[in-house]
N, C-alpha and C positions, 0 to 999 in steps of 0.2 A: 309850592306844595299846597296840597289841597285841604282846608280848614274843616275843623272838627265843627258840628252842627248837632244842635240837641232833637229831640222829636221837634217836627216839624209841625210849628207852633198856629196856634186856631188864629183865624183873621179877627184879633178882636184887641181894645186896648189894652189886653193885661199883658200881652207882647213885646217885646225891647228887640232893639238890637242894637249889637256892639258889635262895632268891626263888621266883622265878614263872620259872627257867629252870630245866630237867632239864640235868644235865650228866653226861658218862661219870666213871666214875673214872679221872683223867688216867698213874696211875701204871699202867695196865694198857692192854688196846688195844682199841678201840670194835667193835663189831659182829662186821666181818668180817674181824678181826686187824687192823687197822690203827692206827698207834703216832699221836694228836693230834698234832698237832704243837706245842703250847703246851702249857704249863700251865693248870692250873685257874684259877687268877685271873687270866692273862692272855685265856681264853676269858669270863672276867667281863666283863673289861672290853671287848672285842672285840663283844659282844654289847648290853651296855651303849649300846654308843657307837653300834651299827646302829638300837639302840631312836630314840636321839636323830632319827633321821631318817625324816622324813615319808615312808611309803608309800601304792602305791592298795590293797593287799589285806593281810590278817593276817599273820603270819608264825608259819606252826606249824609246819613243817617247813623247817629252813633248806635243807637241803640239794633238795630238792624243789621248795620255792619260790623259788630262786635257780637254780634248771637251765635256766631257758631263757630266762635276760638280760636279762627284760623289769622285775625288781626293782634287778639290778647296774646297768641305767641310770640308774632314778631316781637310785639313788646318787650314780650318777658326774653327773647333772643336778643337787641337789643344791646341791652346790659347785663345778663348770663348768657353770653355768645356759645358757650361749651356746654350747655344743660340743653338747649332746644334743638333737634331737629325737625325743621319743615315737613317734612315730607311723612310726617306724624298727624298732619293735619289738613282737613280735604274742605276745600270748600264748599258747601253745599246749605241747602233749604231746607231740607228734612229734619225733622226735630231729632231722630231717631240718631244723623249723623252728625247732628250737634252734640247731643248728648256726649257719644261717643268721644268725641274729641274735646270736650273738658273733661270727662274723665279719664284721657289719658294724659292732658296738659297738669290734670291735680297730679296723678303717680308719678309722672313722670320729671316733675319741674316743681311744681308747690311746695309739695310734701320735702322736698329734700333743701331748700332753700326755708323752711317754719313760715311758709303762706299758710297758713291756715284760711281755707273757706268754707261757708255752710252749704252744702250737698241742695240748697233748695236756693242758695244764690245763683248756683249754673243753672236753676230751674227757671231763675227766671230771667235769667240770659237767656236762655235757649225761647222762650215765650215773646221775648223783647220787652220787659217790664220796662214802662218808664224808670229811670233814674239808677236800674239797676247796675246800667253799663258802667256811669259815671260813681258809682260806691265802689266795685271795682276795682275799677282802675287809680280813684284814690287808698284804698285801701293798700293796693299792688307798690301805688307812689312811697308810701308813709313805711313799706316792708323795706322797700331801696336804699331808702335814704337810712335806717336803722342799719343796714348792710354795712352800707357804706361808712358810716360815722365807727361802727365796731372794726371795719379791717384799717382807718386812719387812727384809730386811738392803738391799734395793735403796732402797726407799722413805727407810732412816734415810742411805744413803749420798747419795741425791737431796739430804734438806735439811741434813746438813754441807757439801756442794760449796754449797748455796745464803748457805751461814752465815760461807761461807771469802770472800776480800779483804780482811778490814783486819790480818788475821795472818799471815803464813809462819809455816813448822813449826817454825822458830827461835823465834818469839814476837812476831817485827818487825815491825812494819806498816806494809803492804805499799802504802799507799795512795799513789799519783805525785804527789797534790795538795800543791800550794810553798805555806808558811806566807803568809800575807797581810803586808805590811808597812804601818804606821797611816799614814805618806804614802802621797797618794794621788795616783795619776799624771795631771799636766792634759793633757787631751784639746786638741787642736792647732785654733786658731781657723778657723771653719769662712770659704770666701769673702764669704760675704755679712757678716759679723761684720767681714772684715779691709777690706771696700769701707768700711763704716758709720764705722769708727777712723779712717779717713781721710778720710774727710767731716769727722767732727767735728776733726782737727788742722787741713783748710783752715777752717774756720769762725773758730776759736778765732785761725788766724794773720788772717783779714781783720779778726776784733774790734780787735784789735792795732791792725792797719794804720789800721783809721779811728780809733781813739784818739788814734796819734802824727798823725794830719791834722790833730784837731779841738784838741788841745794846741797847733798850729803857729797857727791860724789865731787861739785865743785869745792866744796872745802877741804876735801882730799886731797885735790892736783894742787890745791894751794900751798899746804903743806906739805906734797912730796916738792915743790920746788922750791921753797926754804932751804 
């Protein structure tokens, strides 16, 4: 992958390099007197972290090849894959379709994600201010990462709300459910049950009935044969 490069810095000592980036000397002012706005190591990392992510063209001049928004989308596609469509944004030279297409990357991606940017930052993107690329794009970083920290503080508060019922914040638990008692309650004879009970006590009363008959009638024969 081909490494992020800041203006391509004047042949003179105030020049550094690190790795495979040219970097200004941070404690002086770049080019055209203008003071970085980072430090050295924080344009490390800044640049570092642009590497991380997948582009369609090299990156040799940040500030050149980030003036006409067609690079700061992928970016922002990237990590909001369903907010950008490419084909929103046309590469080209012309100020006119620079312009253009940060103003549609603000309406159509910024704005709905709270990027807040000042109307005279694209201005001087589109111009190639030094350092304006790299504000930027830190600025862009510093939105992500607030994204991000909000939908994982969201996410951990989802499954404690999912985790809470058997505890209140007291420690109690919370659960309405009444202890079970080992008696167990008898379910009330259903009709047919209570017809069936009463069949069998007529039965059991006529067995009765012809027993004391059939008692009578042997004490009968007994004393007819006396």
């Amino acid at each position: 992958m081909s490494q992020v490069r800041l203006l391509n810095p004047p042949s003179s000592p105030s020049s550094m390099s690190r790795g495979n980036h040219q970097v200004h000397n941070t404690s002086g002012s770049g080019i055209d007197g203008s003071v970085p706005p980072f430090d050295e190591e924080e344009l490390q990392m800044l640049y570092t972290w642009v590497d991380e992510i997948p582009l369609s063209r090299p990156k040799k001049n940040i500030a050149r090849d980030f003036s006409d928004g067609v690079l700061m989308a992928e970016v922002v596609k990237h990590f909001f894959p369903k907010l950008v469509d490419l084909h929103n944004y046309v590469s080209t030279s012309s100020s006119k379709q620079k312009g253009y297409n940060w103003q549609t990357l603000d309406q159509k991606v910024f704005q709905k994600i709270g990027f807040i940017v000042d109307p005279r930052e694209f201005d001087d993107m589109v111009k190639c201010k030094p350092f304006a690329a790299e504000r930027m794009l830190k600025n862009f970083q510093i939105k992500v990462s607030q994204i991000q920290q909000r939908k994982l503080a969201q996410q951990q508060g989802s499954r404690a709300s999912n985790g809470l019922g058997t505890h209140n914040h007291s420690g109690e638990n919370t659960n309405t459910q009444q202890p079970t008692s080992n008696s167990k309650t008898r379910r009330p004879a259903s009709a047919s049950s209570a017809r069936t009970q009463r069949a069998t006590q007529r039965d059991y009363g006529d067995d009765q009935m012809m027993d004391a008959v059939s008692n009578q009638k042997a004490l009968f024969n007994q004393f007819q044969t006396k």
